[in-house]
C-alpha positions as CSV (number, residue, x, y, z in Angstrom):
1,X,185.2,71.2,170.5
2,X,181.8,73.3,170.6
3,X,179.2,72.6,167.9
4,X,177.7,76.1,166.7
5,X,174.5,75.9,165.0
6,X,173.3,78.0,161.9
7,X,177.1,80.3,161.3
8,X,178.6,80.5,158.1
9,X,182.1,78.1,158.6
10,X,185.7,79.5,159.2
11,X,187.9,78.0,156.5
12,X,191.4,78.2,158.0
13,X,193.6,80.2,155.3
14,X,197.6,79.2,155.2
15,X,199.5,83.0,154.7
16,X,202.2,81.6,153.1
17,X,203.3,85.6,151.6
18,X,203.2,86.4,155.1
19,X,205.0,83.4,156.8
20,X,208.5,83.3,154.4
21,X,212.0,81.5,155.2
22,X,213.1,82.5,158.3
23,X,216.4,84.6,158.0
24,X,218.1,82.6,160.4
25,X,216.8,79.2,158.7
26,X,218.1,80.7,155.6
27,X,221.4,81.5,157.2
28,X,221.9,77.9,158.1
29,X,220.9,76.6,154.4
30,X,223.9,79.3,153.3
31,X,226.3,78.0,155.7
32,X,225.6,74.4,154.3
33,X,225.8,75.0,150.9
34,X,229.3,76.8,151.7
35,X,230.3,73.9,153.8
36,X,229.9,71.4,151.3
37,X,230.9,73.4,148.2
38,X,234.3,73.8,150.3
39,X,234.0,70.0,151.1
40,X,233.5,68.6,147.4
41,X,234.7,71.1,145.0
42,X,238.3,70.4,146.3
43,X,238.1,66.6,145.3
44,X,235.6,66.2,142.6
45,X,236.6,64.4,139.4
46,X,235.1,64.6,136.0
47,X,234.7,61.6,134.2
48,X,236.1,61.9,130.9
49,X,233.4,62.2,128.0
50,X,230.8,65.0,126.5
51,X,229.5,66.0,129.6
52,X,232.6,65.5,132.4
53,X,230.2,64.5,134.8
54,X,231.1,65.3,138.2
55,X,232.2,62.7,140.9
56,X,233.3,62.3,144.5
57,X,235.8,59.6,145.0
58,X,234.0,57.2,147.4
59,X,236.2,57.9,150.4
60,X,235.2,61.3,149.9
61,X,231.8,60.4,149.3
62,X,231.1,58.8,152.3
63,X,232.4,61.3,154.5
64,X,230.7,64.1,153.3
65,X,227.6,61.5,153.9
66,X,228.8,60.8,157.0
67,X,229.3,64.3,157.9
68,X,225.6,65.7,156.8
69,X,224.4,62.4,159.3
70,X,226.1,63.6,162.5
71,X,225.2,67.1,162.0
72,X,221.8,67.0,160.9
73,X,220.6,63.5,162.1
74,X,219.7,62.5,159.2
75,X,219.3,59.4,157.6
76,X,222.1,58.0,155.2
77,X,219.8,58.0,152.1
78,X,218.9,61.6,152.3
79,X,221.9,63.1,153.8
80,X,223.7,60.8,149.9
81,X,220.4,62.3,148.0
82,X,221.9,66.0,149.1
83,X,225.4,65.3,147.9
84,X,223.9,63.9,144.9
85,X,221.8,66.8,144.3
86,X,224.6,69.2,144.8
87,X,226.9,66.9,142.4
88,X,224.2,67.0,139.5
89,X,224.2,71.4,140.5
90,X,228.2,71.0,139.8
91,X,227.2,69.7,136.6
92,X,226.2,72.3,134.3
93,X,226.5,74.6,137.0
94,X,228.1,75.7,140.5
95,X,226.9,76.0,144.0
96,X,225.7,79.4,145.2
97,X,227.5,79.7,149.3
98,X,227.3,82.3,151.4
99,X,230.5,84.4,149.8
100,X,229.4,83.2,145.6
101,X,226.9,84.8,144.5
102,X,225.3,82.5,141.4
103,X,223.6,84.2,138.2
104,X,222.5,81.7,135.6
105,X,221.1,82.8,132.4
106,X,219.2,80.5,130.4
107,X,217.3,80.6,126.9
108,X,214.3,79.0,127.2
109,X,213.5,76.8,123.7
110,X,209.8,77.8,121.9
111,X,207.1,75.7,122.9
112,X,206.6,72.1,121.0
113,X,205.7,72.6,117.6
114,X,206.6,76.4,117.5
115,X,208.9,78.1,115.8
116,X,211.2,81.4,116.8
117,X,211.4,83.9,114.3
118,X,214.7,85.3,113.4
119,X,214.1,88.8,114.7
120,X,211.4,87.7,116.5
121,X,211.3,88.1,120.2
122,X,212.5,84.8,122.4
123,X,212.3,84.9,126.2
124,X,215.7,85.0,128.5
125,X,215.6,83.5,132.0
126,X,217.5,84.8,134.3
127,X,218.1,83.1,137.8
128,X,219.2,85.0,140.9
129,X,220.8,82.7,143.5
130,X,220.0,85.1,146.4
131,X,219.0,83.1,149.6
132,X,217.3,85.9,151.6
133,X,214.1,84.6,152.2
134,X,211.3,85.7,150.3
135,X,210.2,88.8,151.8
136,X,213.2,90.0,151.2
137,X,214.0,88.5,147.4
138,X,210.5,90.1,147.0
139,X,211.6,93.7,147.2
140,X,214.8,92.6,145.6
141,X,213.1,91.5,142.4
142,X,211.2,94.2,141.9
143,X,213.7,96.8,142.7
144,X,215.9,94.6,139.6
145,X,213.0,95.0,137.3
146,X,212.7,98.5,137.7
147,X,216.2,99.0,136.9
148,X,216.1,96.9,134.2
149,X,212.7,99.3,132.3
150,X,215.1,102.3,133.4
151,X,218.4,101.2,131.3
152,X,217.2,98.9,128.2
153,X,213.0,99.4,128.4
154,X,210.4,97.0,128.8
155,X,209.0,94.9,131.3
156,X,210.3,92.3,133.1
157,X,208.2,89.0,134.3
158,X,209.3,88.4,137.9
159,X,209.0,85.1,139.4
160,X,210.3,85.0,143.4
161,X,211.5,82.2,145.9
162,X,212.4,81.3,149.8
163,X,216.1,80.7,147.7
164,X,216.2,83.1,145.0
165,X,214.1,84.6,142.2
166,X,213.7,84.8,138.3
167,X,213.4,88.0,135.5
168,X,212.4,86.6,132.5
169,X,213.2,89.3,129.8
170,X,213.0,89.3,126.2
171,X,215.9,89.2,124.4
172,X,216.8,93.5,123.7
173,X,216.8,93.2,127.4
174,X,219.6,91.1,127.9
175,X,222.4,91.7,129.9
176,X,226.0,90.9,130.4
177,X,227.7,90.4,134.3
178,X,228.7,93.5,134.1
179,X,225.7,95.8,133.7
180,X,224.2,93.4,136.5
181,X,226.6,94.4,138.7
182,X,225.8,97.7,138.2
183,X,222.1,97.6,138.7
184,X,222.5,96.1,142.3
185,X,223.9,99.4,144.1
186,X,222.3,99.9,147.1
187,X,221.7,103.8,146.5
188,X,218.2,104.5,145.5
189,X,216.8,101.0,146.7
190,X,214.4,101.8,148.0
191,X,213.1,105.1,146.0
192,X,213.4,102.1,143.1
193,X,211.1,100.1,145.4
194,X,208.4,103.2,145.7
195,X,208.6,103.6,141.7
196,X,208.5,99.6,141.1
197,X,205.3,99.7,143.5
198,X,203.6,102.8,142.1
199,X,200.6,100.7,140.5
200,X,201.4,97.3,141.2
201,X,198.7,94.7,142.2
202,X,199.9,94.6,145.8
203,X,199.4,98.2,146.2
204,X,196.0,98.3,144.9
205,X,194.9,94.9,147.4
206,X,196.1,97.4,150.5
207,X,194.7,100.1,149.7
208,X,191.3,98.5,149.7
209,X,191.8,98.4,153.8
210,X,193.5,102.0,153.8
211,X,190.6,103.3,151.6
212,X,187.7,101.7,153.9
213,X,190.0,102.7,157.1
214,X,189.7,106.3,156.2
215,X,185.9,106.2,155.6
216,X,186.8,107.0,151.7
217,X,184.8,103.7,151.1
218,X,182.0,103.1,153.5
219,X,181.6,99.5,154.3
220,X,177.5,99.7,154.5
221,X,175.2,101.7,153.3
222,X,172.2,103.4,155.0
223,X,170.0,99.8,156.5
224,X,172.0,97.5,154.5
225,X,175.4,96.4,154.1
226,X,177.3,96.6,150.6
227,X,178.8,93.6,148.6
228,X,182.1,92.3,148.3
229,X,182.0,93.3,144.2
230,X,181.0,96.8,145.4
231,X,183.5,97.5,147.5
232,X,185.5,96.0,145.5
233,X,184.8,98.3,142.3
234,X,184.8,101.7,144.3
235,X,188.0,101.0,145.8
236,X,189.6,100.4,142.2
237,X,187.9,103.8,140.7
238,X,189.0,105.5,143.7
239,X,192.6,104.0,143.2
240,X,192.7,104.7,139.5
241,X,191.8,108.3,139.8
242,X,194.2,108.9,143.1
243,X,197.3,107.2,141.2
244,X,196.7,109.3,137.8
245,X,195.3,113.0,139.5
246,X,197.0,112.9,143.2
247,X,199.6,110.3,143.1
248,X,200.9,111.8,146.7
249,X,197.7,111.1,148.4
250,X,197.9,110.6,151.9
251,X,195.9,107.2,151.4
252,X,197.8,106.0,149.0
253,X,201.5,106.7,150.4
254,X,200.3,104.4,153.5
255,X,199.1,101.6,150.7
256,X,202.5,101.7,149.9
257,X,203.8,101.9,153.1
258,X,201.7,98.8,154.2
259,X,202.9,96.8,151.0
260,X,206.2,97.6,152.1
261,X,206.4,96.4,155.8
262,X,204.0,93.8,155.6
263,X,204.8,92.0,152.7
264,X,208.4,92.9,151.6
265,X,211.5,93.1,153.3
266,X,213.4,96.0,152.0
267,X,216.0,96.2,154.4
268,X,217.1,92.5,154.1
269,X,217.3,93.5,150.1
270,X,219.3,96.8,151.0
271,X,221.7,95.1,153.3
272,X,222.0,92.1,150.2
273,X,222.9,94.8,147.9
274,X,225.3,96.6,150.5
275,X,227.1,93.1,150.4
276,X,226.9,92.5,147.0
277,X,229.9,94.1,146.0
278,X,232.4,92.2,147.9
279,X,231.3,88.8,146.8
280,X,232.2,86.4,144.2
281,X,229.8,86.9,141.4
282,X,229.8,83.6,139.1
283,X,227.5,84.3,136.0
284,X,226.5,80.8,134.3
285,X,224.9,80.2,130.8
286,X,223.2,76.9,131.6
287,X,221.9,74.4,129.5
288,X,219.1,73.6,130.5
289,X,217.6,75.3,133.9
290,X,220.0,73.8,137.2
291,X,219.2,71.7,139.5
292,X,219.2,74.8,142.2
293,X,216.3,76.4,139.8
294,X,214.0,73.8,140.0
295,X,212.1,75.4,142.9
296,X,211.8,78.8,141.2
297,X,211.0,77.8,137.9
298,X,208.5,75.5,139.2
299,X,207.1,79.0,141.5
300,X,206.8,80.5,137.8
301,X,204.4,77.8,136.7
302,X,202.6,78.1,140.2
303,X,202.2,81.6,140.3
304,X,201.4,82.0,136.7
305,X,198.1,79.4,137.0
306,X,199.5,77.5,134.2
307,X,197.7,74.4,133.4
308,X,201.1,72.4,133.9
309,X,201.3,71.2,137.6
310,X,204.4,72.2,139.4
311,X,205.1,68.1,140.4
312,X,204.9,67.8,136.7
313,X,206.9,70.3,135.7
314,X,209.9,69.5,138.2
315,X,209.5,66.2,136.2
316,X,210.0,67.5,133.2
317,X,212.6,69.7,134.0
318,X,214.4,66.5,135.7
319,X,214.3,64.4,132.5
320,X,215.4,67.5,130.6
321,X,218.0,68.1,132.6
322,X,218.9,63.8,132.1
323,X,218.5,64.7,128.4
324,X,220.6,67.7,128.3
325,X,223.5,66.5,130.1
326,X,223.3,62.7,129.7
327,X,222.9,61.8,133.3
């Protein structure tokens, strides 16, 4: 370790947008939820009541438990917590495998103390089972939201995950399994992808590099060196008035171009979309947001710098899922 004197310090940056869920880690989490949805949805029983909970008769239990230990080397307590997390998933829900492809759509109640209006617009969550990784659920999402503006209007908040990702639409935007289906064709992917990316944030951060890389923004000025904020503000002029009077610009075609390799995956989303059509599409109207959602919900709150923590709100969505199903 070498002391070094009078420098500004390094702070060491995690790129977590650039270091997503390996595809083949993402393969193996696939081929485990098919495993053990072909394992327990065979023998589960549903206790008689309001909300047939699901349950594994203890032989079965214990070899599925057994099963997840040999294979994983795991201890006994988690490899019970998975089975119990996929048995609470079974619940309101089912599990997303490698040939099911999961939608759920859930309404998401007005906050405490508020009222929906009759006509008044609510907000419709809808949760896309699609483990791809995120890179690739990235492009996926924004190619869905696109479609979506083309065939009802409106925008589409999207909320993406190492295991799936979330359009939450208002409710003239909702949509039945069928016109889903029909919006994930593979033809025009990744045009879509170019359109949904035409003005987008991401496009704008790299082309503050493309801009200074083809001396369009000098970094320094003639005996001193420009600010931060200034490049900053000449980049987003330059941007604006590119994207609105010479949207084909050279500079910002390779933006886009840099978005799309760097930070997307779009042929993991194309080959997802190829596939789509030959699996089992299971669309879901939850109760309250599944087990499986947790994660992606809780990336809503993250990325959305909400005041509620996203501990806290895997809390709450834990005791409302208790609530809503009387676990």
């Amino acid at each position: 370790i070498c002391l070094h004197q009078g420098g500004l310090p390094t702070v060491p940056a995690w790129n977590a947008n650039k270091m997503p869920l390996a595809s083949g880690l993402a393969a193996e989490v696939r081929r485990l939820r098919s495993d053990l949805a072909g394992q327990m949805e065979p023998c589960v029983q549903r206790v008689a009541g309001r909300y047939r909970r699901p349950v594994l008769p203890e032989a079965e239990m214990e070899k599925t438990v057994d099963g997840l230990v040999e294979r994983f080397e795991i201890s006994s307590t988690n490899a019970a917590a998975i089975v119990t997390h996929c048995l609470h998933q079974m619940q309101v829900s089912q599990l997303p495998t490698a040939e099911r492809f999961l939608i759920e759509r859930y309404v998401e109640p007005p906050p405490v103390g508020e009222e929906r209006a009759v006509d008044g617009p609510g907000r419709v969550q809808f949760f896309f089972h699609s483990l791809i990784g995120r890179a690739a659920n990235d492009a996926l999402s924004r190619i869905l939201a696109h479609r979506v503006k083309e065939a009802v209007g409106g925008n589409a908040l999207v909320t993406i995950d190492d295991y799936g990702f979330l359009l939450t639409l208002r409710e003239f935007q909702d949509l039945g399994l069928e016109e889903w289906r029909e919006l994930f064709s593979a033809e025009g992917a990744a045009e879509d992808l170019m359109a949904a990316l035409k003005n987008s944030e991401l496009v704008k951060w790299n082309f503050r590099g493309v801009a200074q890389t083809g001396l369009m923004v000098p970094r320094n000025q003639p005996g001193r060196e420009r600010q931060i904020r200034q490049l900053r503000w000449s980049t987003e002029i330059l941007f604006r008035v590119l994207s609105e009077h010479e949207p084909d610009h050279p500079l910002l075609e390779q933006a886009r171009r840099e978005a799309t390799h760097a930070f997307l995956d779009l042929p993991g989303a194309q080959e997802f979309l190829r596939q789509a059509a030959d699996l089992e599409w299971c669309f879901v109207e939850v109760p309250v947001v599944s087990p499986f959602a947790f994660g992606i919900y809780a990336s809503k709150i993250r990325e959305g710098m909400m005041l509620e923590d996203p501990e806290e709100a895997i809390e709450r969505l834990w005791r409302q899922f208790q609530a809503g199903t009387g676990d």
